[in-house]
mmCIF file of the N, C-alpha and C atoms, coordinates in Angstrom:
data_MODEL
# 
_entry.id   MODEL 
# 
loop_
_atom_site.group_PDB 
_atom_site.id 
_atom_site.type_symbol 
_atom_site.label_atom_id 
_atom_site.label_alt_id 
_atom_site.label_comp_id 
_atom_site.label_asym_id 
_atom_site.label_entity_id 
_atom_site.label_seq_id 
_atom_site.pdbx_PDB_ins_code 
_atom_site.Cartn_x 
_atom_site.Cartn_y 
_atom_site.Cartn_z 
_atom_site.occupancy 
_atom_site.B_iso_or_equiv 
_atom_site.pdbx_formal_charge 
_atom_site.auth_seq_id 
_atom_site.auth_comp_id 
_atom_site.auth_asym_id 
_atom_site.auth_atom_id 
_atom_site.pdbx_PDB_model_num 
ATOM 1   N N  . UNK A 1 1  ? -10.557 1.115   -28.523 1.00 0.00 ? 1  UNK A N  1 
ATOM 2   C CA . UNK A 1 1  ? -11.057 1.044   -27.162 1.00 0.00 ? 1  UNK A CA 1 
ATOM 3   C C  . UNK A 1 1  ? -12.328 1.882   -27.046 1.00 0.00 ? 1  UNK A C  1 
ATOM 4   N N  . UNK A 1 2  ? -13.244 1.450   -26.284 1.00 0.00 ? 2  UNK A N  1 
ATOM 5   C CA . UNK A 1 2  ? -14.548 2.166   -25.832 1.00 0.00 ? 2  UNK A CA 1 
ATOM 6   C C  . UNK A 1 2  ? -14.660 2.777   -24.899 1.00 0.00 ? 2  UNK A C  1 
ATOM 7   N N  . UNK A 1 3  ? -15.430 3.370   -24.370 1.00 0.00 ? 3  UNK A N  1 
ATOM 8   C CA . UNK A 1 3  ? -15.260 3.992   -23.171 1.00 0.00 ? 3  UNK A CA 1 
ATOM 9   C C  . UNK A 1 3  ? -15.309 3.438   -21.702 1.00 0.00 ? 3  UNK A C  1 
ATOM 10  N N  . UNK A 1 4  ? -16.012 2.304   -21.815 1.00 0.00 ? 4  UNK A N  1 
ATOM 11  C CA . UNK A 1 4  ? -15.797 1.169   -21.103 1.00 0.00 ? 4  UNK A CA 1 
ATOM 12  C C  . UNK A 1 4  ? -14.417 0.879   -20.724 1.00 0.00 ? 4  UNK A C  1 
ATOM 13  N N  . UNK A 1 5  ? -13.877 0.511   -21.879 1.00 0.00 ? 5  UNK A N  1 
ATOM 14  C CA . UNK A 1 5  ? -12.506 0.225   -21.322 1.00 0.00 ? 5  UNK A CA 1 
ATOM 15  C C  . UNK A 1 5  ? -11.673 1.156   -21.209 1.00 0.00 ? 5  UNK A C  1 
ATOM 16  N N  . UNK A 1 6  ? -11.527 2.504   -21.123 1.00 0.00 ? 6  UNK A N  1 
ATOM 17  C CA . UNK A 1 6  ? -11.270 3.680   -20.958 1.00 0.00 ? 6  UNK A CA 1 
ATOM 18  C C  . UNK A 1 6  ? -11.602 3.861   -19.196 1.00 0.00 ? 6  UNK A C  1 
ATOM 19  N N  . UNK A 1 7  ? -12.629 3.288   -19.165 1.00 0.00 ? 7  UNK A N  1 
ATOM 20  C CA . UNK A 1 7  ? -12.633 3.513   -17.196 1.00 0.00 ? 7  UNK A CA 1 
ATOM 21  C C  . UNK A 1 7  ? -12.554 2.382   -16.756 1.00 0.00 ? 7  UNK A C  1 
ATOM 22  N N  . UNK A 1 8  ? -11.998 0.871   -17.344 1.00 0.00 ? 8  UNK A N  1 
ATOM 23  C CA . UNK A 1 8  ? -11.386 0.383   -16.987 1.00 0.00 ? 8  UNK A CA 1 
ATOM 24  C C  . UNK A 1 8  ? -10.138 0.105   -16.563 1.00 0.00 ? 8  UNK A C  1 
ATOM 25  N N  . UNK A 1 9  ? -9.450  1.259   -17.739 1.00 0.00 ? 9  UNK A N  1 
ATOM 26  C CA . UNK A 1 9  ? -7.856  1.291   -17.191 1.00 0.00 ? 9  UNK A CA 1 
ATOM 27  C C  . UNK A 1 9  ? -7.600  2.717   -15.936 1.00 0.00 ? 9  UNK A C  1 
ATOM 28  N N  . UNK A 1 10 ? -8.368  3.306   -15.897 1.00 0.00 ? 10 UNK A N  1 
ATOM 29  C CA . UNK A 1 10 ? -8.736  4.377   -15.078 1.00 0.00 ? 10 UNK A CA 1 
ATOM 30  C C  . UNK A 1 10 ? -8.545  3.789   -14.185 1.00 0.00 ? 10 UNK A C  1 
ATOM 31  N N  . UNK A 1 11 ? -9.598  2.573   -13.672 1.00 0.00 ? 11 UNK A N  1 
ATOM 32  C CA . UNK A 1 11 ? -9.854  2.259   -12.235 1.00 0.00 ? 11 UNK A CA 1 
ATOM 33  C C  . UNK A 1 11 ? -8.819  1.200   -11.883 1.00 0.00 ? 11 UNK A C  1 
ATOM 34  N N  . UNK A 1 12 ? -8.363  0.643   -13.248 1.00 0.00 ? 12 UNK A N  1 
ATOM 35  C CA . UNK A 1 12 ? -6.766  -0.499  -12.540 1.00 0.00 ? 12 UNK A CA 1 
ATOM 36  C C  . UNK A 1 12 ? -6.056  0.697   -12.462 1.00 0.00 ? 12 UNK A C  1 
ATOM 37  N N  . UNK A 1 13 ? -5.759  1.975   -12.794 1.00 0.00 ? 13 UNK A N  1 
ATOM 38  C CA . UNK A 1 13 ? -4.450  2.394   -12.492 1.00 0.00 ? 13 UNK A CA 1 
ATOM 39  C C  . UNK A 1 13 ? -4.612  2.859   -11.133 1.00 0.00 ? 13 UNK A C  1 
ATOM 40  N N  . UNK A 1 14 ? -5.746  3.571   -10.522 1.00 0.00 ? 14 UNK A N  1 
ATOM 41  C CA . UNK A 1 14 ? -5.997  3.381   -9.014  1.00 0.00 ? 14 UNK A CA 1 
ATOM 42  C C  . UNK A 1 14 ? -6.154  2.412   -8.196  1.00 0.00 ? 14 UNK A C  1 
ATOM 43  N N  . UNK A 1 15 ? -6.630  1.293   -8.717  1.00 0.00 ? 15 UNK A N  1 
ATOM 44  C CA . UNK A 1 15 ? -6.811  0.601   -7.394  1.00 0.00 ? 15 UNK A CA 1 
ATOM 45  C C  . UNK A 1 15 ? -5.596  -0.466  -7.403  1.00 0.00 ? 15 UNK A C  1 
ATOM 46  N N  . UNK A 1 16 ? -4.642  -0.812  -8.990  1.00 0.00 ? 16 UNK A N  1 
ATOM 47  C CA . UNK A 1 16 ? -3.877  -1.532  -9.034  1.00 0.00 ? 16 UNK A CA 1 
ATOM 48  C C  . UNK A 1 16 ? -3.927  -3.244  -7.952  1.00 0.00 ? 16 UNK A C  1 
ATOM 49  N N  . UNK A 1 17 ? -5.477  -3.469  -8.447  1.00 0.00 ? 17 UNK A N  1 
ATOM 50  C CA . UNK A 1 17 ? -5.941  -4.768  -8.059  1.00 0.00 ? 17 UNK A CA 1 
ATOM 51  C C  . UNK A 1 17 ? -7.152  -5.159  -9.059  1.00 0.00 ? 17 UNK A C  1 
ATOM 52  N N  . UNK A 1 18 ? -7.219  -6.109  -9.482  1.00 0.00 ? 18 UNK A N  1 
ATOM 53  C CA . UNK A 1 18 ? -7.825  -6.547  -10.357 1.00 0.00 ? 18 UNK A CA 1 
ATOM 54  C C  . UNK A 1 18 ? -9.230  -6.586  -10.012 1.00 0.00 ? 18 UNK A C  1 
ATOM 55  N N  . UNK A 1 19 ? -9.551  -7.589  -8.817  1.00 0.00 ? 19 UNK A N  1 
ATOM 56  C CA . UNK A 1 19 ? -10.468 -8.373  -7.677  1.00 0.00 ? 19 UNK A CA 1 
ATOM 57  C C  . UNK A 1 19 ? -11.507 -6.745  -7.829  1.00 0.00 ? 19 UNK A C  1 
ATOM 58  N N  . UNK A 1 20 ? -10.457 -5.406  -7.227  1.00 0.00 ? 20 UNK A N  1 
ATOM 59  C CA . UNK A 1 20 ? -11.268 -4.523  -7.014  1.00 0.00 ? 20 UNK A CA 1 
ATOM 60  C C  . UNK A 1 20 ? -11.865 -3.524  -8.005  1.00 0.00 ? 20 UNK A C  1 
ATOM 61  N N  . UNK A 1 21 ? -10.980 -3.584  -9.093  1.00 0.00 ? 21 UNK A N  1 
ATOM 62  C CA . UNK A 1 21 ? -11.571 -3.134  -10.640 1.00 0.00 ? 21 UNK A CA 1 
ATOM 63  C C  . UNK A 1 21 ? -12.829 -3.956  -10.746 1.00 0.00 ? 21 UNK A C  1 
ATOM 64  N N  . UNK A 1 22 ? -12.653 -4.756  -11.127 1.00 0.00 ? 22 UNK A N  1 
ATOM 65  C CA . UNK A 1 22 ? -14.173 -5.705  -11.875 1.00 0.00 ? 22 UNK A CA 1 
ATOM 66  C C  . UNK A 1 22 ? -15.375 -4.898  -10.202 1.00 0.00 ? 22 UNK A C  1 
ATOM 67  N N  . UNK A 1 23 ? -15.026 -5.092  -9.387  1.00 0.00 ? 23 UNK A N  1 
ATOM 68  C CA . UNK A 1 23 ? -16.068 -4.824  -8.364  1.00 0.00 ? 23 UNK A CA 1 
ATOM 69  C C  . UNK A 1 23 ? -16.607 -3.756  -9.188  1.00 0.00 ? 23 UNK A C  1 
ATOM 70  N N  . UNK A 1 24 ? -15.596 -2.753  -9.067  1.00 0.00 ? 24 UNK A N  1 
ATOM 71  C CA . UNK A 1 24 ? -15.868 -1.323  -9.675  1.00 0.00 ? 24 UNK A CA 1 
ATOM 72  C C  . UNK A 1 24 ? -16.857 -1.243  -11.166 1.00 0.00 ? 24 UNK A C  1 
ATOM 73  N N  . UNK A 1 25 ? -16.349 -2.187  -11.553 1.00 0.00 ? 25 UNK A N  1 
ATOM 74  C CA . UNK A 1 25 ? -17.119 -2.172  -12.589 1.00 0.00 ? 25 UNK A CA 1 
ATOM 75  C C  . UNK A 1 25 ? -18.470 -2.645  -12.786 1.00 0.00 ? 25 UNK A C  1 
ATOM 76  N N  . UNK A 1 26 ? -18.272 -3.048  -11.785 1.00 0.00 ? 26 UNK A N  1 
ATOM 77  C CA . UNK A 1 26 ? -19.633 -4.430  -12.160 1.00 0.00 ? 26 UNK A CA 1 
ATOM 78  C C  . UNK A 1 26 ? -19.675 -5.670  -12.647 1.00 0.00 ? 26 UNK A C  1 
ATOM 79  N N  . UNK A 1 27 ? -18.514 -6.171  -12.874 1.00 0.00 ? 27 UNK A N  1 
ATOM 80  C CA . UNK A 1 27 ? -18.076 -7.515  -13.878 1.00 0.00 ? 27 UNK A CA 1 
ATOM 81  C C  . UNK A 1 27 ? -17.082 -8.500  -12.876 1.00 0.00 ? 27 UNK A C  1 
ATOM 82  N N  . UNK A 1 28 ? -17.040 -9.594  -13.205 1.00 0.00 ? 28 UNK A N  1 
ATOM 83  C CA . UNK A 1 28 ? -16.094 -10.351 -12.581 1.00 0.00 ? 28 UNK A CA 1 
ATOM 84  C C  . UNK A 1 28 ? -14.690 -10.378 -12.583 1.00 0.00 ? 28 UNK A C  1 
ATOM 85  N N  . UNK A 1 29 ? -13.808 -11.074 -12.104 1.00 0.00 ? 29 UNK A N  1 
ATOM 86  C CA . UNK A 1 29 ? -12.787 -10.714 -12.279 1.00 0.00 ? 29 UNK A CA 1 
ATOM 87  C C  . UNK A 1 29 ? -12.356 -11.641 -13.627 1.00 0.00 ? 29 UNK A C  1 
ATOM 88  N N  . UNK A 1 30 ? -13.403 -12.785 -14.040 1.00 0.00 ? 30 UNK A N  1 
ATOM 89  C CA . UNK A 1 30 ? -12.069 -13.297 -15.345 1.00 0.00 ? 30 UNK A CA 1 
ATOM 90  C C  . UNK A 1 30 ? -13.262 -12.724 -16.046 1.00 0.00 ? 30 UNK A C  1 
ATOM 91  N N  . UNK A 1 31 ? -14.290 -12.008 -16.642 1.00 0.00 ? 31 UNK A N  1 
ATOM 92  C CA . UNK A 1 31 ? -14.314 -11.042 -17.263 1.00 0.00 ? 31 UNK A CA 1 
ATOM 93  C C  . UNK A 1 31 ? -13.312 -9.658  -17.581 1.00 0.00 ? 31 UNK A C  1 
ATOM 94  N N  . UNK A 1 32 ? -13.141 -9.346  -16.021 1.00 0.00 ? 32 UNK A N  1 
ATOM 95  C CA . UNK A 1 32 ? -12.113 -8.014  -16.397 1.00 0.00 ? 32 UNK A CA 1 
ATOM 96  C C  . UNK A 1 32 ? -10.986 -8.748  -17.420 1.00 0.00 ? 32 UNK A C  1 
ATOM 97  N N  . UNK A 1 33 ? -10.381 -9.631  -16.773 1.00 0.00 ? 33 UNK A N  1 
ATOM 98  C CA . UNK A 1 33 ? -9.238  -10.376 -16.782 1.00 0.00 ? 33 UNK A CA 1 
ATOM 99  C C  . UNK A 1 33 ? -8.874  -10.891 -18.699 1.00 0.00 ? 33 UNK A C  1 
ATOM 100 N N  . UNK A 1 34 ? -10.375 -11.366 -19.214 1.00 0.00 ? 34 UNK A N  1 
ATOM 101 C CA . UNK A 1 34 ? -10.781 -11.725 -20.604 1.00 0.00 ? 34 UNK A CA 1 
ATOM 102 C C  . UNK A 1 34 ? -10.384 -10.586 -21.467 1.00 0.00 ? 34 UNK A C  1 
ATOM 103 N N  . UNK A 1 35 ? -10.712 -9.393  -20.870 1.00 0.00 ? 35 UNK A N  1 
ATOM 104 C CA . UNK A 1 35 ? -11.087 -8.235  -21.555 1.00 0.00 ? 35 UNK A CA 1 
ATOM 105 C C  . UNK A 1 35 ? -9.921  -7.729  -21.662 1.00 0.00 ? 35 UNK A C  1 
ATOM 106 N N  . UNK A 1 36 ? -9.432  -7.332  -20.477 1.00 0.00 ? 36 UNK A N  1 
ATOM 107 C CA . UNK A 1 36 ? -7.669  -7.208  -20.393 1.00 0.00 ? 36 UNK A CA 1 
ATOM 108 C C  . UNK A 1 36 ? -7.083  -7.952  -21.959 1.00 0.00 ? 36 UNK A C  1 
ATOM 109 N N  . UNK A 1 37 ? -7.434  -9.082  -21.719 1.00 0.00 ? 37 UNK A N  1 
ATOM 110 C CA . UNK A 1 37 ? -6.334  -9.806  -22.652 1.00 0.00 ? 37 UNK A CA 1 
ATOM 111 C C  . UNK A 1 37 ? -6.882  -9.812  -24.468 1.00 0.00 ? 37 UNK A C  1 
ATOM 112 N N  . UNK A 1 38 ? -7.937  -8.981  -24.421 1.00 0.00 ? 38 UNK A N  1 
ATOM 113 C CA . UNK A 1 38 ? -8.606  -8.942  -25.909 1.00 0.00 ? 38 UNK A CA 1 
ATOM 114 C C  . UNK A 1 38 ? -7.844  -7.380  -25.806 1.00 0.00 ? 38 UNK A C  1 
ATOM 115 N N  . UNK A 1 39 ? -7.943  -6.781  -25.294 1.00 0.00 ? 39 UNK A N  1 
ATOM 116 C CA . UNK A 1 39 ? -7.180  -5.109  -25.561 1.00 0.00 ? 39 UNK A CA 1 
ATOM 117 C C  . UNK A 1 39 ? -5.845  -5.448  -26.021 1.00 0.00 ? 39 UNK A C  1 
ATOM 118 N N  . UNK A 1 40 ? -5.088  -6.450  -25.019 1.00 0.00 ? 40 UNK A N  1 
ATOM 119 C CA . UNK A 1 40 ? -3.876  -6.330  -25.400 1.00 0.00 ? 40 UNK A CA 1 
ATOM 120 C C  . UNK A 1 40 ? -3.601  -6.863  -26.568 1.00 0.00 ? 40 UNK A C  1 
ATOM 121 N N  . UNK A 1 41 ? -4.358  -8.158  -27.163 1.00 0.00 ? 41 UNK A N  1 
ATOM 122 C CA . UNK A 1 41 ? -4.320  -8.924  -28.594 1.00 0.00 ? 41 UNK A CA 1 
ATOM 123 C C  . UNK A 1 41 ? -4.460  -7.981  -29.668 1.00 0.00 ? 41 UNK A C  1 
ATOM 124 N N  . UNK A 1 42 ? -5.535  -6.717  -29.378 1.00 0.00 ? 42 UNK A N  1 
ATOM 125 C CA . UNK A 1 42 ? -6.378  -5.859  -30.038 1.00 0.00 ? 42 UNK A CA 1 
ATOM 126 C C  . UNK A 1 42 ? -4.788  -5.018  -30.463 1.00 0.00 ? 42 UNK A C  1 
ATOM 127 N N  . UNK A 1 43 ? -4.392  -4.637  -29.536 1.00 0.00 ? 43 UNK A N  1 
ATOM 128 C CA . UNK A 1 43 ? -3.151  -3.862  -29.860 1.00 0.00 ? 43 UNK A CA 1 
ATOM 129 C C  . UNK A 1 43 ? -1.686  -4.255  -29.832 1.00 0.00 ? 43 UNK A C  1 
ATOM 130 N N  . UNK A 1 44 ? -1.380  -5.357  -29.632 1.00 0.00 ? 44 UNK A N  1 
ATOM 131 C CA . UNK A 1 44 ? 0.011   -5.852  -29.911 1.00 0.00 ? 44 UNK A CA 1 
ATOM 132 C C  . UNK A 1 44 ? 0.574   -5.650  -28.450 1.00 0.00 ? 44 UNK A C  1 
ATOM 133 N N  . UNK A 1 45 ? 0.124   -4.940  -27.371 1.00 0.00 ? 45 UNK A N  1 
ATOM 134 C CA . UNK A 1 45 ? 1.390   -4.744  -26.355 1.00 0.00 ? 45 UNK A CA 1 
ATOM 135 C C  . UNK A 1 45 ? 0.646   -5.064  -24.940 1.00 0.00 ? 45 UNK A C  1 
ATOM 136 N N  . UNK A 1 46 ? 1.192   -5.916  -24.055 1.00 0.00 ? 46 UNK A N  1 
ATOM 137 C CA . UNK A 1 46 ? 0.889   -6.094  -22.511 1.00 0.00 ? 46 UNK A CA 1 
ATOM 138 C C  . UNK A 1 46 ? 0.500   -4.455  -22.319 1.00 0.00 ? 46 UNK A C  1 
ATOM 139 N N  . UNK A 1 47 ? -0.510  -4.552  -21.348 1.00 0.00 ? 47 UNK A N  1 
ATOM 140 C CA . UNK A 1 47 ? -1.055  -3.134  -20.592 1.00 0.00 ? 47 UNK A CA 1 
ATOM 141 C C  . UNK A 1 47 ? -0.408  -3.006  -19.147 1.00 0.00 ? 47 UNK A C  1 
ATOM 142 N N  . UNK A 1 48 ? -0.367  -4.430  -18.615 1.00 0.00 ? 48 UNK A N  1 
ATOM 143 C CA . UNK A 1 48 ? -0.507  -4.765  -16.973 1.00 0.00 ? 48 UNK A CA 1 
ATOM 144 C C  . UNK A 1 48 ? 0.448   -5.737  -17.013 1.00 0.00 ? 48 UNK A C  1 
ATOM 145 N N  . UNK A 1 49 ? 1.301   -5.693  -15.991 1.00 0.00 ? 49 UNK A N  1 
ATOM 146 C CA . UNK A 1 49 ? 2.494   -6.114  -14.905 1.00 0.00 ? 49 UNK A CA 1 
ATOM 147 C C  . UNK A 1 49 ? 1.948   -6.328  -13.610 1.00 0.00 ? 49 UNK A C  1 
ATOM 148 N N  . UNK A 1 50 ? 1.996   -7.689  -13.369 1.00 0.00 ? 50 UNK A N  1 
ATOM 149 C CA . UNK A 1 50 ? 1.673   -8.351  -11.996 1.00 0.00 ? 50 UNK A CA 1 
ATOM 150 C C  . UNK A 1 50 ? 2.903   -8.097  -11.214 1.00 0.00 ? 50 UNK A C  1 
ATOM 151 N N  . UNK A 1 51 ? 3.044   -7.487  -9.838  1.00 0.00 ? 51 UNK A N  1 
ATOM 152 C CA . UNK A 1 51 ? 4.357   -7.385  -8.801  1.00 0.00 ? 51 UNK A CA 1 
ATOM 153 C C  . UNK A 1 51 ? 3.855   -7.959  -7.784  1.00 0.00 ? 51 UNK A C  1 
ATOM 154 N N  . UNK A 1 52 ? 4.733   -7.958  -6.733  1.00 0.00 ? 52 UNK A N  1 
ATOM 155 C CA . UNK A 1 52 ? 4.347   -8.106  -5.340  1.00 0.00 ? 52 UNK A CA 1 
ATOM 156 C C  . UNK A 1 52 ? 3.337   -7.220  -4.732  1.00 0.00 ? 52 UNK A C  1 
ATOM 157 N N  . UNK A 1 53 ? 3.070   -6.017  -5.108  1.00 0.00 ? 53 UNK A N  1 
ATOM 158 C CA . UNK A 1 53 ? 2.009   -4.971  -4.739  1.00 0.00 ? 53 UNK A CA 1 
ATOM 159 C C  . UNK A 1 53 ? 0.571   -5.223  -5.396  1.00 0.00 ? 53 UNK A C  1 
ATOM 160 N N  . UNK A 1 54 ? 0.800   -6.219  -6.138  1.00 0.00 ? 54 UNK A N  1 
ATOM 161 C CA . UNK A 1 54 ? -0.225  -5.812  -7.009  1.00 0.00 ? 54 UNK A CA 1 
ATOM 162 C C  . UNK A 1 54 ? -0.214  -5.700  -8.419  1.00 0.00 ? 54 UNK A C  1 
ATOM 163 N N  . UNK A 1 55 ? -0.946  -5.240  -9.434  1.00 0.00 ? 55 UNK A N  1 
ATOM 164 C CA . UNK A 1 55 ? -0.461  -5.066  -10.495 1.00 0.00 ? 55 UNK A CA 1 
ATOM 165 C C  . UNK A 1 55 ? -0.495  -3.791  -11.038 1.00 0.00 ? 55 UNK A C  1 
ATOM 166 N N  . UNK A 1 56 ? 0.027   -3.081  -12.187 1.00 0.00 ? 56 UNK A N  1 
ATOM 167 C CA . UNK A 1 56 ? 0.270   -1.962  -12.534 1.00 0.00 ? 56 UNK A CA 1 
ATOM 168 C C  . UNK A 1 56 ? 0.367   -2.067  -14.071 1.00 0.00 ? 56 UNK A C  1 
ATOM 169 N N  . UNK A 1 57 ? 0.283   -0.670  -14.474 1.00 0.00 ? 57 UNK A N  1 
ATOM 170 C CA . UNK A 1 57 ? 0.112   -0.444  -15.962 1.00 0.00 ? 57 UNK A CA 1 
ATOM 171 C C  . UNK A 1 57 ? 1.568   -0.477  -16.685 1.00 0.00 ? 57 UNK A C  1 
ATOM 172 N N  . UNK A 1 58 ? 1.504   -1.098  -17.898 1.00 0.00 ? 58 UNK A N  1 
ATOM 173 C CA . UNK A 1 58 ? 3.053   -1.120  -18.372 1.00 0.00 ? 58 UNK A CA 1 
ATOM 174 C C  . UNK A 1 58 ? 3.223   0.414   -19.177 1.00 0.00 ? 58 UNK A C  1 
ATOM 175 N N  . UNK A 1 59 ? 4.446   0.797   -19.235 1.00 0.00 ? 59 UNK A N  1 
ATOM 176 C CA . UNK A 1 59 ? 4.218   2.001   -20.164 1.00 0.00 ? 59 UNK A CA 1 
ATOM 177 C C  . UNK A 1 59 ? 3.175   2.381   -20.985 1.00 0.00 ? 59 UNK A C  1 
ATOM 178 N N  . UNK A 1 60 ? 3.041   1.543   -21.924 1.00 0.00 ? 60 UNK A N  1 
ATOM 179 C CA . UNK A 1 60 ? 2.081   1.374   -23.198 1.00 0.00 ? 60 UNK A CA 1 
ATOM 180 C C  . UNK A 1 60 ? 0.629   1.277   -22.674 1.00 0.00 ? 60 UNK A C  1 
ATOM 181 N N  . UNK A 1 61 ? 0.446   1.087   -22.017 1.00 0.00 ? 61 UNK A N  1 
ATOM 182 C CA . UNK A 1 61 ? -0.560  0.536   -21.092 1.00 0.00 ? 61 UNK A CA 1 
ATOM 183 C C  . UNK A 1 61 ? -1.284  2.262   -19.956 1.00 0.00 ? 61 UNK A C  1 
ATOM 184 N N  . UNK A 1 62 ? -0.465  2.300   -19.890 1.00 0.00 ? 62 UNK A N  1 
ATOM 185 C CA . UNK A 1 62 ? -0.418  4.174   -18.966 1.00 0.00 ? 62 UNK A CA 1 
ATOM 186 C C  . UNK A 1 62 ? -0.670  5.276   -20.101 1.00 0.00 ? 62 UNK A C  1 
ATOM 187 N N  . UNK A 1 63 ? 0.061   4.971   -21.545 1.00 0.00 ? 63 UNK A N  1 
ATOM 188 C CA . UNK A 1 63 ? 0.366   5.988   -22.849 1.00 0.00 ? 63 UNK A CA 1 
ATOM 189 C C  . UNK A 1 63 ? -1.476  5.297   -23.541 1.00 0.00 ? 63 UNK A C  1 
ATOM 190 N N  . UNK A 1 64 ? -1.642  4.466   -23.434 1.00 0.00 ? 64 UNK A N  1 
ATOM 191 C CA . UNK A 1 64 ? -3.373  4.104   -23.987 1.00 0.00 ? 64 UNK A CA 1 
ATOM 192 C C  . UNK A 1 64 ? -4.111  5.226   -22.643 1.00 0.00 ? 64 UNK A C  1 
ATOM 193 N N  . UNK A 1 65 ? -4.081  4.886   -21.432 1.00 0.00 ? 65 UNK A N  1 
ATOM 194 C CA . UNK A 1 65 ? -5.659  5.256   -20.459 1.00 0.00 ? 65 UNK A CA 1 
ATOM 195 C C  . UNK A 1 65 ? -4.850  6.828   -20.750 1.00 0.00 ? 65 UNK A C  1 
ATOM 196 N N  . UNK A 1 66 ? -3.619  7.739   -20.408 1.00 0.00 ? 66 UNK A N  1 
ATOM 197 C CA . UNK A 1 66 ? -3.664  9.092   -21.431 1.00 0.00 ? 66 UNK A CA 1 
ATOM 198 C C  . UNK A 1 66 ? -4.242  9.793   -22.105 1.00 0.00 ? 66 UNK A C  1 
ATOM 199 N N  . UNK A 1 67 ? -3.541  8.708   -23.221 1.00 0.00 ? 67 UNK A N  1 
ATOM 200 C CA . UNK A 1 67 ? -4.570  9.193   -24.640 1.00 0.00 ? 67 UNK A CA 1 
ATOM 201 C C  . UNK A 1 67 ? -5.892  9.655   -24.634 1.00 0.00 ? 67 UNK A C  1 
ATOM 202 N N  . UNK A 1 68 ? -6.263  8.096   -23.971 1.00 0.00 ? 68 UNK A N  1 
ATOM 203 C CA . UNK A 1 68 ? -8.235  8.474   -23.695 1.00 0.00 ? 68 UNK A CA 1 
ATOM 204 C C  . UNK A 1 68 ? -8.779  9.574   -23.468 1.00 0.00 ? 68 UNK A C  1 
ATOM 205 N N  . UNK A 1 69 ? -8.095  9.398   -22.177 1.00 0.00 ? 69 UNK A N  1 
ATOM 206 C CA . UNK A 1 69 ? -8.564  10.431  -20.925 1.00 0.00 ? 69 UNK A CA 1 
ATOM 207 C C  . UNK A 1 69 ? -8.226  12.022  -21.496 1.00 0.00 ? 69 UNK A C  1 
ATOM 208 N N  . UNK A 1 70 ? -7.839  12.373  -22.627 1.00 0.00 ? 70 UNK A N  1 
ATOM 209 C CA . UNK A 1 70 ? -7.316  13.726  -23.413 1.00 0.00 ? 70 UNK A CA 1 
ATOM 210 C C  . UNK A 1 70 ? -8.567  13.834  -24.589 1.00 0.00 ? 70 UNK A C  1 
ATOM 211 N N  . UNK A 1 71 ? -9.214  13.097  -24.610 1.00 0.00 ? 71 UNK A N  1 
ATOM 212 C CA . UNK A 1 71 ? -9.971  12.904  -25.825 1.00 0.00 ? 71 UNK A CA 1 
ATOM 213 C C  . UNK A 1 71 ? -11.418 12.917  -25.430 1.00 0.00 ? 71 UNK A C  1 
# 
């Protein structure tokens, strides 16, 4: 992961909306959405869980933006 996507999982674990990540970022949402799904290929495990609220980080997914964010 880059640092890019390091404040990408930053800003889904706050705003736990997709629509408003990519804003944040500057990118669209099936960019975010693309990118999402190359991390998770990249590493073997879902990051993000869609609910009724919204979506949220899966364990593995919370234990990656951590890591980063320590480093």
């Amino acid at each position: 992961m880059n640092e890019q996507d390091c404040l990408l999982m930053g800003y889904l674990d706050e705003e736990r909306n997709l629509t408003r990540t990519a804003e944040r970022l500057y990118i669209t949402q099936p960019a975010l959405t693309y990118r999402l799904q190359q991390i998770e290929k990249e590493f073997g495990v879902s990051i993000i869980v869609k609910d009724k609220r919204g979506i949220r980080l899966t364990p593995e997914g919370e234990f990656m933006q951590n890591e980063k964010s320590h480093h």
